[in-house]
Structure formats: structure tokens, C-alpha cells
matplotlib code that plots the C-alpha trace (Angstrom):
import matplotlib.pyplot as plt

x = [101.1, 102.3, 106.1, 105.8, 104.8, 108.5, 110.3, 108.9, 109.5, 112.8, 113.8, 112.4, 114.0, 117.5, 116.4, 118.4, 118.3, 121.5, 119.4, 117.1, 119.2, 121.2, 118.4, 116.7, 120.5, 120.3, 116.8, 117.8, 120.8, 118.5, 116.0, 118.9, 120.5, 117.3, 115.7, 113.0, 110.8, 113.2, 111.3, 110.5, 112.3, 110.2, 108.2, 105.1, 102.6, 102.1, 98.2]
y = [85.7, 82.2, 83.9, 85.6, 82.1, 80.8, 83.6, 83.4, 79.9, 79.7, 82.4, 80.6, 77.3, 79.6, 79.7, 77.5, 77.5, 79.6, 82.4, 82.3, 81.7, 85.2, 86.8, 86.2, 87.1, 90.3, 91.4, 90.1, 92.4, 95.5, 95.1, 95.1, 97.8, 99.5, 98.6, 97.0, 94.6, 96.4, 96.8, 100.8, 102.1, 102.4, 100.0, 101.5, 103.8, 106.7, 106.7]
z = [71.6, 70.9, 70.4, 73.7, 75.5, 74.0, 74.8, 78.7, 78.7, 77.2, 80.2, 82.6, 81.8, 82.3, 86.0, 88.4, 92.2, 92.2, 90.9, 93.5, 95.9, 94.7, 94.3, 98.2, 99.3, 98.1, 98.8, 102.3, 102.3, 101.0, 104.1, 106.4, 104.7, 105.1, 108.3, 106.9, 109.5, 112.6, 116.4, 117.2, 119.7, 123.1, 122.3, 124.1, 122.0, 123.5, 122.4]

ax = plt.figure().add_subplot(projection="3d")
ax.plot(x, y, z, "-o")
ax.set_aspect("equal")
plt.show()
């Protein structure tokens, strides 16, 4: 348990803001790729 506490921390201390940053930029690009979060067409439901 203790070993898996190091391991987690030591990867976590390898974390800079660059990786973030990278890894918002292409989770960004994957929605937009996707059309995640993009307006229906019409606009009006017809219920």
C-alpha cells in the first residue's frame, strides 16, 4: 500500500503546468473534432 502511495506521488510530482496545459488542448481539439457542446439545428423542438 505504502509502495503504491510513492509510486503515485513520485508521478505526480512529474506534473508541470505544460502538461495540463497539453492535455486541456487536446481534449479541446477532440470536442471540436467531434461536435461536442454544438447548437441543434432548428433550434425549435417540434414537441
Amino acid at each position: 500500500m505504502n509502495n503504491k502511495f510513492t509510486r503515485f506521488a513520485l508521478f505526480a510530482s512529474k506534473i508541470n503546468r505544460q502538461h495540463i496545459q497539453l492535455a486541456v488542448a487536446i481534449l479541446v481539439l477532440a470536442m471540436l473534432v467531434l461536435g461536442i457542446g454544438a447548437p441543434v439545428d432548428g433550434g425549435i423542438s417540434p414537441h
